[in-house]
C-alpha positions in Angstrom: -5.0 -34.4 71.7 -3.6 -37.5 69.9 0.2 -38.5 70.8 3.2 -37.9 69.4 3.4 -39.1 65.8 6.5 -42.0 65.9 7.8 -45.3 64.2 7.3 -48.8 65.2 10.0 -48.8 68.0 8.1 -45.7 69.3 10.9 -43.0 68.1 9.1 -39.7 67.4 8.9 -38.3 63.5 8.9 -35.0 62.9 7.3 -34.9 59.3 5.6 -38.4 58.7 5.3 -37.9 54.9 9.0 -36.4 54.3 11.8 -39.6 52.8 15.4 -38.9 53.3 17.4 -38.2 49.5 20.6 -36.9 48.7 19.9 -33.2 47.9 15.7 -32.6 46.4 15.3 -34.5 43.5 18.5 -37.3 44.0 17.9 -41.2 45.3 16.7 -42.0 48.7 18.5 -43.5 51.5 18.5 -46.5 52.6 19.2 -45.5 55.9 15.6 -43.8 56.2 14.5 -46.2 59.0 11.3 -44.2 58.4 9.9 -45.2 55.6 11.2 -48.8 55.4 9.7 -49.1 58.8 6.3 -47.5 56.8 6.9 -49.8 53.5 7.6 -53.0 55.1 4.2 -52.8 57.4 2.8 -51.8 54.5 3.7 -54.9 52.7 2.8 -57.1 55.6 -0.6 -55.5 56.5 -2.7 -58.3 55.4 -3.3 -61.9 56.9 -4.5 -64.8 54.9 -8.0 -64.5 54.5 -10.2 -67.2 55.3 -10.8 -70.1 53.1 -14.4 -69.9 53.8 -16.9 -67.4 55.5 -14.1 -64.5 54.1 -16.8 -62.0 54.2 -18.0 -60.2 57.2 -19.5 -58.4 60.1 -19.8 -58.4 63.6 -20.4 -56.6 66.6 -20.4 -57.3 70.3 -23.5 -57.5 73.3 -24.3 -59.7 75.6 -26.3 -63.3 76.0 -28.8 -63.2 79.2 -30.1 -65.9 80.7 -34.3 -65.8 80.4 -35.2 -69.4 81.9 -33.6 -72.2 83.9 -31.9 -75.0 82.1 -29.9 -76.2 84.4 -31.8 -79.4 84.3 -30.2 -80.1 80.7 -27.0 -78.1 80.8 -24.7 -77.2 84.5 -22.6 -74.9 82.4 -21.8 -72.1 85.3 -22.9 -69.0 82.4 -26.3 -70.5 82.7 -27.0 -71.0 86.6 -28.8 -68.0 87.0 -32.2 -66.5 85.7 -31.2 -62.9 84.4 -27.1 -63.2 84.3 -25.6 -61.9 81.5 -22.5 -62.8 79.6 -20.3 -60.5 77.6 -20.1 -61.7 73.7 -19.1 -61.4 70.3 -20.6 -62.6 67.2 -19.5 -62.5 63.2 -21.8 -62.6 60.5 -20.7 -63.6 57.3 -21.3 -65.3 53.4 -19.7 -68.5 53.3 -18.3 -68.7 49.9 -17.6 -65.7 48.3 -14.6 -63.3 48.9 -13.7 -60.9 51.0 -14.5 -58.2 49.0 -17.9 -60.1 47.5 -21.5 -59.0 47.9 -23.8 -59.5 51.6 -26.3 -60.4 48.8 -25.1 -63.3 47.2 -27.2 -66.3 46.9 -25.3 -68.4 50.1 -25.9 -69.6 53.6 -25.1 -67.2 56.5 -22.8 -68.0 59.3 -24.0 -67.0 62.6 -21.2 -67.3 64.9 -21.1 -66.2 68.6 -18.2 -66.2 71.4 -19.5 -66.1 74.9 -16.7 -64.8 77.5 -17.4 -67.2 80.2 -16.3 -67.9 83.4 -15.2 -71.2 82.6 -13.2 -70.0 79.5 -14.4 -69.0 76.0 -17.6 -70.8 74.3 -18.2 -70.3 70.4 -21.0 -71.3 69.2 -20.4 -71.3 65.3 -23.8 -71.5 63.6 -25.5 -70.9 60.4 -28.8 -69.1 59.5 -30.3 -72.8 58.3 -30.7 -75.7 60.1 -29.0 -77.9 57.7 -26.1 -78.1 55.2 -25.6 -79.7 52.3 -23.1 -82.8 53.6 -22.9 -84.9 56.3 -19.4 -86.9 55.2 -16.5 -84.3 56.0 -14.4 -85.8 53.2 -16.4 -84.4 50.8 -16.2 -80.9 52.4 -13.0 -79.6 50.7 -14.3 -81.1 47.1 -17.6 -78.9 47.9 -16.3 -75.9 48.7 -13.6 -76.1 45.2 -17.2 -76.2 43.3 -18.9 -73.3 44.6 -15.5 -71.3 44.5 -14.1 -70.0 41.2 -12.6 -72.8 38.3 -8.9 -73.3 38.1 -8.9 -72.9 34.8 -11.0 -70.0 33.6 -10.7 -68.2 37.8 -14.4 -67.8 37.0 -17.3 -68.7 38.9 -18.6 -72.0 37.1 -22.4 -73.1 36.8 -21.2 -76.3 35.7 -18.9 -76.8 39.2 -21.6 -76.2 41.1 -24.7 -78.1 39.9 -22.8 -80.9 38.9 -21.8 -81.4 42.4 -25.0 -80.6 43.9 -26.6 -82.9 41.7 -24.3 -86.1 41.9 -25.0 -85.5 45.9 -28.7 -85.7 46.8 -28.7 -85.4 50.4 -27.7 -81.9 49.3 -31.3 -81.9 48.1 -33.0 -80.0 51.4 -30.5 -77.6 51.8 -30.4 -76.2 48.5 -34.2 -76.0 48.0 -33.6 -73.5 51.4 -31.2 -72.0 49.3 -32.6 -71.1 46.1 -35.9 -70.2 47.4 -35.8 -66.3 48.8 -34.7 -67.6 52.1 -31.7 -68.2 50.7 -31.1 -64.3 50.5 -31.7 -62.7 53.9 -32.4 -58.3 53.6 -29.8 -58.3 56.2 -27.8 -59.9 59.3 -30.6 -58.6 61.9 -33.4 -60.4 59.8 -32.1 -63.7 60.0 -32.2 -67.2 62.3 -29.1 -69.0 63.5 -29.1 -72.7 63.7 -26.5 -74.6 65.7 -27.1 -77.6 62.6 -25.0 -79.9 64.2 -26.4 -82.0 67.3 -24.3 -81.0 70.5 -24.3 -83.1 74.1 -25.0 -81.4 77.2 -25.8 -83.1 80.5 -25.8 -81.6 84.2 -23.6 -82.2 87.7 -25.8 -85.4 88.3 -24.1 -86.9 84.9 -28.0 -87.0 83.1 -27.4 -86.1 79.1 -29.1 -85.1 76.4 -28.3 -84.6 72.5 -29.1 -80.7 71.8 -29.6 -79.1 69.0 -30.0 -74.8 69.6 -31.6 -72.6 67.3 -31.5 -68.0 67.5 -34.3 -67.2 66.7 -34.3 -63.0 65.2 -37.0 -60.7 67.1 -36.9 -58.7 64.2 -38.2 -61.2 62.2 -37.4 -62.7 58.9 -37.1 -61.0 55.9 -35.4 -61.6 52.5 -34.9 -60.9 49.0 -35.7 -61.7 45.5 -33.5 -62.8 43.0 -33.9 -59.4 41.3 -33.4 -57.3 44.5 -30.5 -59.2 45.7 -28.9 -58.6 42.9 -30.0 -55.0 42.2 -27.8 -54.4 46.1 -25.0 -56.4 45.2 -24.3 -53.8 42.4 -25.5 -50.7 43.9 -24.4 -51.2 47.7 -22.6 -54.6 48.0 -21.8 -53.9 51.7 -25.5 -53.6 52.5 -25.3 -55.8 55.3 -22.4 -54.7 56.8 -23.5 -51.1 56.8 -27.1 -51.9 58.2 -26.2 -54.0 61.0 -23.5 -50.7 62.0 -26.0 -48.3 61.6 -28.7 -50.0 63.8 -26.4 -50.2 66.7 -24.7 -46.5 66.4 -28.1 -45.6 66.5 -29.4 -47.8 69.3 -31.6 -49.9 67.8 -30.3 -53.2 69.4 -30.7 -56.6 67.3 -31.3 -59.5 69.8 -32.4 -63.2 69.3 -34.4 -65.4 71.5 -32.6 -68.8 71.9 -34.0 -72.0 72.1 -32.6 -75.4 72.4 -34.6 -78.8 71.0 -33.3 -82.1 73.4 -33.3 -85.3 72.7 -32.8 -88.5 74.7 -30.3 -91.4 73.7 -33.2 -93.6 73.5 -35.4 -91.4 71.4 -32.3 -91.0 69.1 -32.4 -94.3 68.6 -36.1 -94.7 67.6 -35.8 -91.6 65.5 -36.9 -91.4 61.6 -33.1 -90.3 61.1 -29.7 -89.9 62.5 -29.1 -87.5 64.8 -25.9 -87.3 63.7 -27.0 -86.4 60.0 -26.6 -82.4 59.6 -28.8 -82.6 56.4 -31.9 -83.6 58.6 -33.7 -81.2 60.8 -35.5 -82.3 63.8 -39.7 -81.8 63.6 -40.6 -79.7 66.4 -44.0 -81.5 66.8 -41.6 -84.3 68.1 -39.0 -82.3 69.5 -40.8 -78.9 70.8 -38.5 -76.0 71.2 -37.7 -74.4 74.9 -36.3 -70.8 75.2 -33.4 -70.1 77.6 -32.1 -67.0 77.1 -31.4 -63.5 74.5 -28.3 -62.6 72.3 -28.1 -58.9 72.5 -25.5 -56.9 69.8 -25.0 -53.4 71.6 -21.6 -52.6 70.4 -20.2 -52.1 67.2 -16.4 -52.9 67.1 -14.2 -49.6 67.2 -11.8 -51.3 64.6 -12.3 -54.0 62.4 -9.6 -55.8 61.6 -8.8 -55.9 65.3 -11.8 -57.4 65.6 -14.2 -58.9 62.9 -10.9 -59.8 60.8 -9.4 -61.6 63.8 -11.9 -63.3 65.9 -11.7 -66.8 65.7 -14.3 -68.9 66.0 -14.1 -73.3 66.8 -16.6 -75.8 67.7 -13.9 -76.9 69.9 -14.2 -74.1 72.1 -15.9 -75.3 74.8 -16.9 -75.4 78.5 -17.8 -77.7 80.9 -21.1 -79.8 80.5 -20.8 -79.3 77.0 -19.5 -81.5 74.3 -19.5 -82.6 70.8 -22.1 -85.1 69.5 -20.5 -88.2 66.9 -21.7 -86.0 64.3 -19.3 -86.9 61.8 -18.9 -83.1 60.1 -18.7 -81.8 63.9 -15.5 -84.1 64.7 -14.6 -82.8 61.5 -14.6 -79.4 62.7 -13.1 -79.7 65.9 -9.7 -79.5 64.1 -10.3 -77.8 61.1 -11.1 -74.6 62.6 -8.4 -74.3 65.1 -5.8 -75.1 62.4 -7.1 -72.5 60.5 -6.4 -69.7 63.3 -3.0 -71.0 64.1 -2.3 -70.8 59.4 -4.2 -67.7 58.9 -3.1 -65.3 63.0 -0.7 -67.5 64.4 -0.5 -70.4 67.0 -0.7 -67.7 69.5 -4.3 -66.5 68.2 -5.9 -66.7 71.5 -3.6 -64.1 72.8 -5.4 -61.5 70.7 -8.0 -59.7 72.6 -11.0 -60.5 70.6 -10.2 -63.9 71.6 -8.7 -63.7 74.7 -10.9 -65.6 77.4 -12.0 -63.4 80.1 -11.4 -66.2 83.2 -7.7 -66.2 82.2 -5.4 -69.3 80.8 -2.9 -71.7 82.7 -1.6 -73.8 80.6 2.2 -74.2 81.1 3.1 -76.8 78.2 1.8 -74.5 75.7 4.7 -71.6 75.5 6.9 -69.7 73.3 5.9 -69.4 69.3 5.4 -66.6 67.3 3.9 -63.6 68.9 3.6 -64.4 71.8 2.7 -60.9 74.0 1.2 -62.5 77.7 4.5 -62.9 79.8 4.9 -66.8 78.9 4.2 -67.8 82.4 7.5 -66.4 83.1 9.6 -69.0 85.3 6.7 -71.5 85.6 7.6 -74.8 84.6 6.5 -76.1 81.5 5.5 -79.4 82.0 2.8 -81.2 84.3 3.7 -83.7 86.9 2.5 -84.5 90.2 5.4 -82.8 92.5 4.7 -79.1 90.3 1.1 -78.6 92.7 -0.6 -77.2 89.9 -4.5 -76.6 90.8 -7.1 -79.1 89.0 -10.5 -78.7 88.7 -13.0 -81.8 88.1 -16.5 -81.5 86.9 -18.6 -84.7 85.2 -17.4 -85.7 81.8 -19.9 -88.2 79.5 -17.4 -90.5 79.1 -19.3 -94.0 79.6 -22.6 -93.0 78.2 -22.2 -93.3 74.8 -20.3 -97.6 73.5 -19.0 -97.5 70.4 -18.0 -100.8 68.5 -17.5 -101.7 65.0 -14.6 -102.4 62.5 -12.3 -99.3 61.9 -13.2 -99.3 58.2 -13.6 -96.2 55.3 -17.2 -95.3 55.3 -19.6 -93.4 52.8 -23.0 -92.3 53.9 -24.8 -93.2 51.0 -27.4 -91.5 49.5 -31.1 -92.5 49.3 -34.9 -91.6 48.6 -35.1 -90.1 52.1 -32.5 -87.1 51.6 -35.6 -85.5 49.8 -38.3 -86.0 52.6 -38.1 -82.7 54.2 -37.2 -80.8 51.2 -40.7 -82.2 50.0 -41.7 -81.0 53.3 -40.4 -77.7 52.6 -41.6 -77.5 49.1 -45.2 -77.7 50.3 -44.7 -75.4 53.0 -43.8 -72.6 50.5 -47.0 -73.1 49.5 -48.6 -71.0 51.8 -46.4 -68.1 51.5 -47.6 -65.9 48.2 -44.8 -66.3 45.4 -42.5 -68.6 47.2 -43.1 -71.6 45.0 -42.5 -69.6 41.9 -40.1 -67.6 43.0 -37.7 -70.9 43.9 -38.1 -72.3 40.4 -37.3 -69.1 39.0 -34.2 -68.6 41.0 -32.7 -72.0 40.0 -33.8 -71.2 36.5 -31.7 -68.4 35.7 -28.8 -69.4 38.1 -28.9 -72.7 36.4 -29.4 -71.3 32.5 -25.3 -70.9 32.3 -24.7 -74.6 33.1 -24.1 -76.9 30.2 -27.8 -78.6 28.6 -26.5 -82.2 30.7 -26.1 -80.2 33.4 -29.4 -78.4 33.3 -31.3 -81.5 32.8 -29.7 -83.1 35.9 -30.7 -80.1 37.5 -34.3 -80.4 36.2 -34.4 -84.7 37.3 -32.4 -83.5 41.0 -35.5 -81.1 41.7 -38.4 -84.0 40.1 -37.4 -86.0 42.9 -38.7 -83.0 45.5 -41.7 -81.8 43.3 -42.7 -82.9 39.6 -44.3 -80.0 39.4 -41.0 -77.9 40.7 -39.4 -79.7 38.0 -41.9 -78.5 35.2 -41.3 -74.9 36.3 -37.6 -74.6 36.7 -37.9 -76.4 32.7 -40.2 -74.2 31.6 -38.5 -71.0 32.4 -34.8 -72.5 31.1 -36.1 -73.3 28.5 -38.0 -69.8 27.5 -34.9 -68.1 28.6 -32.5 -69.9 26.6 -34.9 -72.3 23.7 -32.9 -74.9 22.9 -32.2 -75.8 18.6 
């Protein structure tokens, strides 16, 4: 038996669907609290949706511990062989909207909170291991391209190739994308990649850089070109509704994780920057080493509550664990955060999805809008020696990493080696039946509505990963669309 029907300030109503007027048919009142109560929610029932990553699902479980690490990491959730920690995680599409189709042609997000007893860790992956920048300036002039024109508010061809194009070190990540694996059949059949490289150490202060890959027990599938784009018209929430269904019906999706280390001096002699999110690390060099299981269990009981409010930073963090120079990481640590506080509030880790389990004490943060925890009540809001507040100390890195240099604009340029491993890749499509064809078709006819100097940057972008790539992606542009 549900409770009594009321209005916001908890006032039953008799008939929730009756409006106050002057006799049957005359005007309403403005004095029916009732329905301006009803009308102005109504009004203000949506938040800002995000900028990026708008689309998505998610569902909670549980991360257990399968081997010790504690070598590498002394976070406290990873002490003990078989403890569990309560979590959340959000799939998503990056660019499109909120209302756009799980099968679009775009990289996954993959992001997990952890409820921790050292506070909240989110761990805000992607299902590839690179991306297609490494300089965070160019991040908001990337995402304008693969968004809709401000002149026509369509998609645009020309945006987005031209972008990709005049950037190379985009080169790997986009042959990921427009071969099938850039179209996963579903959340479940998908890896996440942390991307970025992380530092963890332990309580004796030794460090490594750490990069962490989920990897899906279900296994990897995708789709075609044709497929994906068969779902997006018939059942654009495919994704959405699969990953529900699997849990309601007990069939638990769960990921082995696995970190890859890597030792300041090994960085050094490395190939590549470790800082450099378009390069992957070879596991020949750096082999990967399980530590634990993601287990979804749960499916939210509402979303918006939820999926639409969880919010995700590389900044949230515990101790033992830190962020790496990576440039696009440091990048991060603000831009998500400021985010949450534009789109739910500066109070956003009130909300419960978001709430960390181990409790919060921090006095000089108070007051602002919505905030529902007590406020610390009398507590004084300020820190000083004489107010006895309880400190905890655990090892930071702070003198293992000497930076020095001129504080000067830099741009990472581009060179012959941003197409090394898409090569890499290229060839190892090669063993999969279709693959190779099936990425030069997909760039083909995605490609086909861009201007011709468009397509033939497009065609001299992908000669510089295969020649015979190249040939394909011409040959099929140009029987699709001959040119006078």
């Amino acid at each position: 038996m549900s409770p009594p029907f009321t209005n916001s300030n908890g006032c039953p109503i008799p008939d929730p669907l009756a409006s106050q007027r002057i006799g049957k048919h005359g005007p309403l009142l403005l004095q029916d609290f009732n329905l301006i109560d009803s009308l102005a929610h109504f009004d203000r029932e949506r938040i800002p949706e995000r900028v990026v990553h708008a689309k998505g699902s998610g569902a909670f479980g549980y991360f257990e511990v399968t081997d010790d690490i504690t070598d590498i990491c002394s976070s406290k959730f990873l002490d003990t062989i078989g403890k569990k920690t309560k979590t959340f995680t959000r799939f998503s599409t990056v660019g499109g909207e909120s209302g756009s189709a799980d099968a679009a042609r775009d990289p996954r997000g993959f992001s997990t909170k952890l409820y921790t007893e050292e506070g909240n860790l989110d761990l805000v992956y992607n299902n590839t291991p690179v991306f297609f920048l490494r300089d965070p300036t160019k991040f908001p002039h990337f995402i304008h391209t693969q968004k809709r024109s401000p002149e026509t508010h369509l998609k645009d061809p020309n945006m987005f190739w031209d972008y990709l194009t005049s950037n190379e070190e985009s080169a790997h990540q986009v042959t990921i994308l427009f071969s099938d694996r850039g179209t996963p059949a579903s959340y479940r059949e998908m890896n996440g990649y942390s991307g970025h490289t992380y530092k963890w150490s332990n309580k004796n202060g030794d460090w490594h850089y750490v990069q962490v890959h989920f990897i899906s027990d279900q296994g990897i599938k995708t789709l075609t070109n044709e497929e994906a784009g068969e779902l997006s018209g018939s059942n654009p929430d495919h994704a959405q509704e699969d990953l529900f269904k699997q849990i309601a019906k007990g069939n638990h999706p769960s990921w082995t994780a696995y970190i890859q280390t890597m030792t300041a001096e090994q960085a050094k002699a490395a190939p590549f920057s470790v800082f450099d999110l378009t390069k992957v690390w070879p596991h020949k060099d750096y082999p990967l080493r399980r530590f634990g299981k993601l287990v979804l269990n749960e499916n939210p009981k509402n979303y918006f509550a939820d999926v639409e409010q969880a919010a995700f930073s590389p900044s949230h963090t515990v101790p033992y664990m830190e962020p790496s120079a990576d440039p696009v990481l440091q990048s991060r640590l603000f831009s998500y955060p400021d985010t949450h506080r534009h789109r739910l509030g500066v109070n956003y880790q009130q909300i419960p999805v978001n709430c960390p389990v181990a409790g919060v004490f921090n006095p000089h943060m108070r007051d602002g809008l919505m905030n529902v925890n007590g406020n610390l009540g009398s507590t004084p809001n300020y820190f000083s020696a004489t107010n006895q507040f309880k400190t905890e100390e655990f090892k930071l890195q702070e003198e293992q990493e000497v930076w020095e240099g001129a504080a000067c604009p830099f741009h990472w340029k581009a060179t012959d080696a941003e197409f090394t491993q898409a090569q890499a890749l290229y060839k190892t499509l090669a063993r999969y039946p279709n693959q190779q064809k099936n990425l030069a078709h997909n760039v083909a006819v995605h490609a086909l509505a861009a201007d011709h100097a468009i397509q033939d940057r497009v065609i001299a972008y992908f000669a510089k990963v295969s020649q015979e790539l190249a040939d394909n992606i011409k040959k099929e542009m140009y029987e699709l669309s001959p040119r006078k």
